[in-house]
C-alpha positions as a Markdown table, in Angstrom:
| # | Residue | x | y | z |
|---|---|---|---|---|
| 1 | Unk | 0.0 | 0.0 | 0.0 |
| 2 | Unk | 1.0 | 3.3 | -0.6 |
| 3 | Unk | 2.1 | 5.5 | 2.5 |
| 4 | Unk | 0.2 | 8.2 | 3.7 |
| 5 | Unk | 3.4 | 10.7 | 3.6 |
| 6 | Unk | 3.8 | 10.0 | -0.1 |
| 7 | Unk | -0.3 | 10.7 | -0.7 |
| 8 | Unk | 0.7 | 13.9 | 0.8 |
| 9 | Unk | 3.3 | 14.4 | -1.4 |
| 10 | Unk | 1.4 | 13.6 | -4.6 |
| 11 | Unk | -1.4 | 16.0 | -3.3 |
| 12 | Unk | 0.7 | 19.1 | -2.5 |
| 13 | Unk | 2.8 | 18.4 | -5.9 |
| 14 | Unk | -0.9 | 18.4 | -7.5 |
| 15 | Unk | -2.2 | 21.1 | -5.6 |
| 16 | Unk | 1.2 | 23.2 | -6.8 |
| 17 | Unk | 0.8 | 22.4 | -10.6 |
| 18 | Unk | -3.3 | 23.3 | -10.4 |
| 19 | Unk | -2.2 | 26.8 | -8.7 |
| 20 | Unk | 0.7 | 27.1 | -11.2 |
| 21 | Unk | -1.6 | 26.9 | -14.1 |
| 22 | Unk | -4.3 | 29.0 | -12.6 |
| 23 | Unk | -1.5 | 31.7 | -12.2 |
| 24 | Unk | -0.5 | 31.2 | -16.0 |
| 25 | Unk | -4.4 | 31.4 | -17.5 |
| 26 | Unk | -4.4 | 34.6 | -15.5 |
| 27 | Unk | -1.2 | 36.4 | -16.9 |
| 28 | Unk | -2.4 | 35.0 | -20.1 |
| 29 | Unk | -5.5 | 37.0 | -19.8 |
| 30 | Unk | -4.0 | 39.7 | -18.4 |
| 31 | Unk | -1.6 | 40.4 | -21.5 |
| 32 | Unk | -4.5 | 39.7 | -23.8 |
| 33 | Unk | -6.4 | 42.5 | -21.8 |
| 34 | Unk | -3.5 | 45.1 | -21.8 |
| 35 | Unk | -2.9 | 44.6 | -25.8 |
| 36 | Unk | -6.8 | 44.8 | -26.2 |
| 37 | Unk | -6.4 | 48.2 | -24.5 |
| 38 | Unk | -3.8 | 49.2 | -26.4 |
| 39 | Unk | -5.4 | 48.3 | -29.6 |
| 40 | Unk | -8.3 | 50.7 | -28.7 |
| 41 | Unk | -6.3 | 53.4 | -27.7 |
| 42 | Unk | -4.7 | 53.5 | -31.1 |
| 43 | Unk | -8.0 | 53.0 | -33.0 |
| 44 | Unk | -9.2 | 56.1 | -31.4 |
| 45 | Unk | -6.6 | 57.9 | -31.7 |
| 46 | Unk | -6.1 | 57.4 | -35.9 |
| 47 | Unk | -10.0 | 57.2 | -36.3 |
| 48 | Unk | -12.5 | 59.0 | -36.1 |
| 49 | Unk | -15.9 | 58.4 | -34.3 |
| 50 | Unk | -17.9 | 57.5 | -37.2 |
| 51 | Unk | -15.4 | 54.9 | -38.6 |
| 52 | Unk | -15.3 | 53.4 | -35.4 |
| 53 | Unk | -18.8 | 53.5 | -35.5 |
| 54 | Unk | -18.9 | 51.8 | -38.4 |
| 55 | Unk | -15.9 | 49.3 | -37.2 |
| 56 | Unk | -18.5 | 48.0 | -34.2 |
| 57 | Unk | -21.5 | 47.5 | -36.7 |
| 58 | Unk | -19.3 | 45.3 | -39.0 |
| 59 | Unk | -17.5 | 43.5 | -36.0 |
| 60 | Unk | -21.4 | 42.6 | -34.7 |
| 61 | Unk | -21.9 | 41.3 | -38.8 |
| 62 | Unk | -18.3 | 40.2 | -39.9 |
| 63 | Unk | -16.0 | 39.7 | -37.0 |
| 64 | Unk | -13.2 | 38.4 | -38.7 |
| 65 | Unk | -13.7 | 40.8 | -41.4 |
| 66 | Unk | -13.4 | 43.8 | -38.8 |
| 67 | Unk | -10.4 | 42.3 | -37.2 |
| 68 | Unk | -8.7 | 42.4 | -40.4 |
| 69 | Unk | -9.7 | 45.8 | -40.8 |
| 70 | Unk | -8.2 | 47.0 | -37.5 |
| 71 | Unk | -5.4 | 44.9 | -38.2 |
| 72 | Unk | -4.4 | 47.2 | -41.6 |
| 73 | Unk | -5.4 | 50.0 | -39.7 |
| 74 | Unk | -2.8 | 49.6 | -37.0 |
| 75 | Unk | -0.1 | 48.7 | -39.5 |
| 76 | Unk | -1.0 | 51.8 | -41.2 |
| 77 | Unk | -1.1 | 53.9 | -38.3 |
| 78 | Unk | 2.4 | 52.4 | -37.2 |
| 79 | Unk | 4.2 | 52.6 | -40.6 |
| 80 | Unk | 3.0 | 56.5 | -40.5 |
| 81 | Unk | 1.3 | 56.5 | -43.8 |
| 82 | Unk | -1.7 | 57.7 | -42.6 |
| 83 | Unk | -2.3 | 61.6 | -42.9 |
| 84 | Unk | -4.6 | 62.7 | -40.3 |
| 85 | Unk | -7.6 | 60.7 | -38.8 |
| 86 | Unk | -9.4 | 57.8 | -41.0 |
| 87 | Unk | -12.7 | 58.9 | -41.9 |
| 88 | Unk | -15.8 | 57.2 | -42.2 |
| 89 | Unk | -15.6 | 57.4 | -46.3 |
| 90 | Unk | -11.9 | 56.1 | -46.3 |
| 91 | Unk | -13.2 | 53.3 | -44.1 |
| 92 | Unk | -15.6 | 52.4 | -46.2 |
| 93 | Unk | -13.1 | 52.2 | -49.5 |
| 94 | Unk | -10.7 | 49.7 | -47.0 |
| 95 | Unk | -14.3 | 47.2 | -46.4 |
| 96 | Unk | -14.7 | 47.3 | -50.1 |
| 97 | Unk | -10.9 | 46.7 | -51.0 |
| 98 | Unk | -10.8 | 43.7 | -48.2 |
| 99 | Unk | -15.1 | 42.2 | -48.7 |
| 100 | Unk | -13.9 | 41.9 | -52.7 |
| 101 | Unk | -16.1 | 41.9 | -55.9 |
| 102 | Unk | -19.9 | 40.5 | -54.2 |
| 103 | Unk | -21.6 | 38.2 | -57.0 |
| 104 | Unk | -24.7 | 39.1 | -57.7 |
| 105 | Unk | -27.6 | 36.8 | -58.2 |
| 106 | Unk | -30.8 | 37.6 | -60.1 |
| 107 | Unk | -33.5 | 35.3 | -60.0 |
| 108 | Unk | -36.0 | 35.7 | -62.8 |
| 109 | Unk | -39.7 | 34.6 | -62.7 |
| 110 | Unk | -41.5 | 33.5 | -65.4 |
């Protein structure tokens, strides 16, 4: 049978890999949270309300779509090639640019 001191053993090495891990989800989280922050910050900074207006209507519709958007955005706004603050109308050019050609389909009744 196995001895009660090495139960104890297993259960505080257990006990320390749980707490370990608990402590890693939460620094995890806690970068995620600070680059989210930062992400913003810059958003509002390079844009102006109605794009980022806009931004939030197509994140509810297209998520991935608007996290592309933001991504260009922020490479944009890093590389400095944008001159002043991103409009609503120059927002809309960058959705068009990244959405592509839409197909359209016509459905005739006879």
């Amino acid at each position: 049978m196995v001895d009660e001191d090495e139960l104890e053993k297993i259960k505080q090495k257990k006990m320390q890999e749980i707490k370990e891990n608990q402590q890693s989800q939460e620094a995890r989280k806690d970068a995620e949270e600070t680059m989210e922050a930062q992400k913003k910050a810059l958003l509002r900074k390079v844009m102006t309300p109605d794009a980022r207006e806009r931004l939030g209507r197509v994140r509810m519709a297209r998520p991935q779509l608007a996290e592309s958007i933001e991504a260009q955005i922020i490479a944009l706004a890093q590389r400095g090639a944008t001159t002043g603050k991103i409009d609503d109308k120059t927002l809309k050019e960058l959705l068009k640019k990244l959405s592509g050609e839409k197909k359209e389909i016509n459905i005739k009744r006879r």
